[in-house]
MARSE-212328 format. One record per residue (C-alpha): residue in three letters; x, y, z. Coordinates in steps of 0.1 Angstrom, whole numbers, plus 5000, padded with zeros to 4 digits. Layout:
N
alaXYZ ...
***
This chain:
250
unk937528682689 unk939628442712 unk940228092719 unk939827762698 unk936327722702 unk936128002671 unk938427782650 unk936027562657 unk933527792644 unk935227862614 unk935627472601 unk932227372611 unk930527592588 unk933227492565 unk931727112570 unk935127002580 unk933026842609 unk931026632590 unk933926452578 unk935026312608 unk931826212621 unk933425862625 unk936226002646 unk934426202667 unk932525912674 unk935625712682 unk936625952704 unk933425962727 unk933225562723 unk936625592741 unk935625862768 unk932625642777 unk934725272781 unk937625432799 unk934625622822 unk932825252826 unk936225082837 unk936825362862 unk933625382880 unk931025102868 unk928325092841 unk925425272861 unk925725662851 unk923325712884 unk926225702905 unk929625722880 unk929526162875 unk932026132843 unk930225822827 unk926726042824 unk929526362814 unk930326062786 unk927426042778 unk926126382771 unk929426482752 unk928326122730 unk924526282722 unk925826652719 unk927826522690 unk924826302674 unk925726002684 unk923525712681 unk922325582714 unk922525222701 unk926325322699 unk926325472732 unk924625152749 unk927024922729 unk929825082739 unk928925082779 unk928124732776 unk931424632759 unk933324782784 unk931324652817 unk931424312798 unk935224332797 unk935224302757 unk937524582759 unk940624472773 unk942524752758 unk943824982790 unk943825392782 unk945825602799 unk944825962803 unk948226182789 unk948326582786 unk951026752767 unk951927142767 unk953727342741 unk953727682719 unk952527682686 unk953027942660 unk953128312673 unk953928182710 unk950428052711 unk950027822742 unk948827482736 unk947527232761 unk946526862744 unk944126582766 unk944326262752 unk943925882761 unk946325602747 unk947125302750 unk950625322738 unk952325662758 unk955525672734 unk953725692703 unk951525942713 unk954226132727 unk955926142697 unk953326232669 unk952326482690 unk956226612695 unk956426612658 unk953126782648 unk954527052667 unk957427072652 unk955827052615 unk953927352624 unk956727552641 unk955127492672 unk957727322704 unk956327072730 unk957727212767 unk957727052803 unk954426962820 unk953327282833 unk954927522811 unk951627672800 unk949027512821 unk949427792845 unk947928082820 unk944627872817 unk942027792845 unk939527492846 unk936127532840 unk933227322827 unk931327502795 unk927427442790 unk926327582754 unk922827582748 unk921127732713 unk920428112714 unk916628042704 unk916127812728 unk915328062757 unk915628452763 unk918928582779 unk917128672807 unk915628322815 unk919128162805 unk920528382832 unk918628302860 unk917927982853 unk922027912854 unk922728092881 unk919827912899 unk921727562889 unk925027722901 unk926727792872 unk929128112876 unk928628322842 unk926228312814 unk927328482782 unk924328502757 unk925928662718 unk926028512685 unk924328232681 unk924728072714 unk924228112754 unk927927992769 unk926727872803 unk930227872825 unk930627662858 unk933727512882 unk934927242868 unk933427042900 unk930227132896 unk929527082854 unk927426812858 unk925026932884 unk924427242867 unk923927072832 unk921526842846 unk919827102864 unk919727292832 unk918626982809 unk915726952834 unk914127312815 unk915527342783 unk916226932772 unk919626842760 unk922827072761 unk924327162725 unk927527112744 unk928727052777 unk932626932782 unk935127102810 unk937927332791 unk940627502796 unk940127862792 unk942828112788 unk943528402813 unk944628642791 unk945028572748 unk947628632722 unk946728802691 unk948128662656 unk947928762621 unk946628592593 unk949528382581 unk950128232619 unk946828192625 unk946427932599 unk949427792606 unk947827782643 unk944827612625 unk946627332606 unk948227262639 unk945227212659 unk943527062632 unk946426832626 unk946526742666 unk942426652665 unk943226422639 unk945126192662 unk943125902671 unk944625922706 unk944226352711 unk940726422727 unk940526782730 unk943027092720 unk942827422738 unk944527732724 unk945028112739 unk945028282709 unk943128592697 unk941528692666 unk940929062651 unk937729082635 unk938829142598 unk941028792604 unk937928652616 unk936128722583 unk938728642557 unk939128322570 unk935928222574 unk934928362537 unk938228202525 
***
């Protein structure tokens, strides 16, 4: 198993998400202002307000709190300015690690993230020192139950998405970055409202780690997520299936 969405996996079943419900929702209160700012208030003709938007409901959040937050920052309540900031580094293992945030103060992002590297054994390199082993895509996840593989399928590739991956307990739904929000709408049209739709960077080729660096790894990641500023964290690293399970049983 490969990549962070599994991590992911592993500490929602652990409930780790449930505790920072309030962040998460800070975090998508701060995609959709910095989205209104850019392009204006009307998600009809602003593509990465109504991506805002989706990412806000796909993570239960109230649409009182989604309205409130659109009309605080076309009101101009908001005078705070973001600045959209991406850092690269290895974490434990040789890991690649690529971090998206928005701040509104560069140097103190820059160095808790420098230093929750260096807690973890991880180091922060140059801007594209490891951006070049992932590409960018856009990612549409959609319950397995809510349609057959076959229906998924062609219904994506219909919409234009480029790959449909139906295992587990989910059909992945891959796209260009370019064109993630015409496909999810196309899709939302038939099956309602995406589980999860968000561009990411996925890895061309993954690293395998053991046990002990893999929750290092975690901790890391985890630790990254936790900064107010940090809005997503992508990671090329690969699980074997007997790490898989003592983690998540542990």
């Amino acid at each position: 198993m490969a990549g962070h969405s599994q991590f992911k996996n592993i500490m929602h079943r652990k409930g780790a998400q449930d505790k920072k419900r309030a962040k998460v929702f800070s975090k998508a209160t701060k995609e959709i202002i910095v989205a209104v700012k850019e392009s204006g208030a009307d998600p009809d003709s602003n593509a990465r307000l109504r991506a805002a938007i989706a990412a806000a409901r796909a993570v239960n959040m109230p649409k009182d709190n989604i309205e409130r937050a659109i009309k605080k920052a076309a009101g101009g309540d908001d005078d705070t300015v973001y600045t959209e900031v991406r850092y690269e580094g290895y974490g434990p293992g040789g890991v690649a690690v690529i971090v998206d945030g928005l701040t509104d103060n560069k140097n103190r992002t820059a160095s808790d993230v420098r230093s929750t590297f260096t807690k973890y054994g991880g180091s922060l390199g140059e801007s594209n020192s490891v951006i070049f082993q992932f590409n960018r895509v856009g990612e549409i996840a959609y319950p397995l139950g809510k349609a057959s593989a076959d229906d998924m399928f062609e219904a994506a590739l219909e919409a234009g998405a480029e790959d449909v991956q139906s295992s587990g307990a989910s059909h992945i739904i891959t796209t260009s970055f370019e064109e993630l929000n015409a496909v999810r709408e196309a899709l939302e049209k038939i099956f309602g409202d995406a589980e999860r739709s968000e561009p990411v960077w996925r890895p061309q080729n993954t690293i395998t780690i053991d046990e002990e660096k893999a929750l290092t790894l975690f901790k890391l990641i985890d630790t990254l997520e936790d900064n107010d500023d940090v809005q997503s964290v992508s990671a090329n690293f690969d699980l074997d299936d007997s790490v898989m399970e003592k983690l998540s049983n542990a």
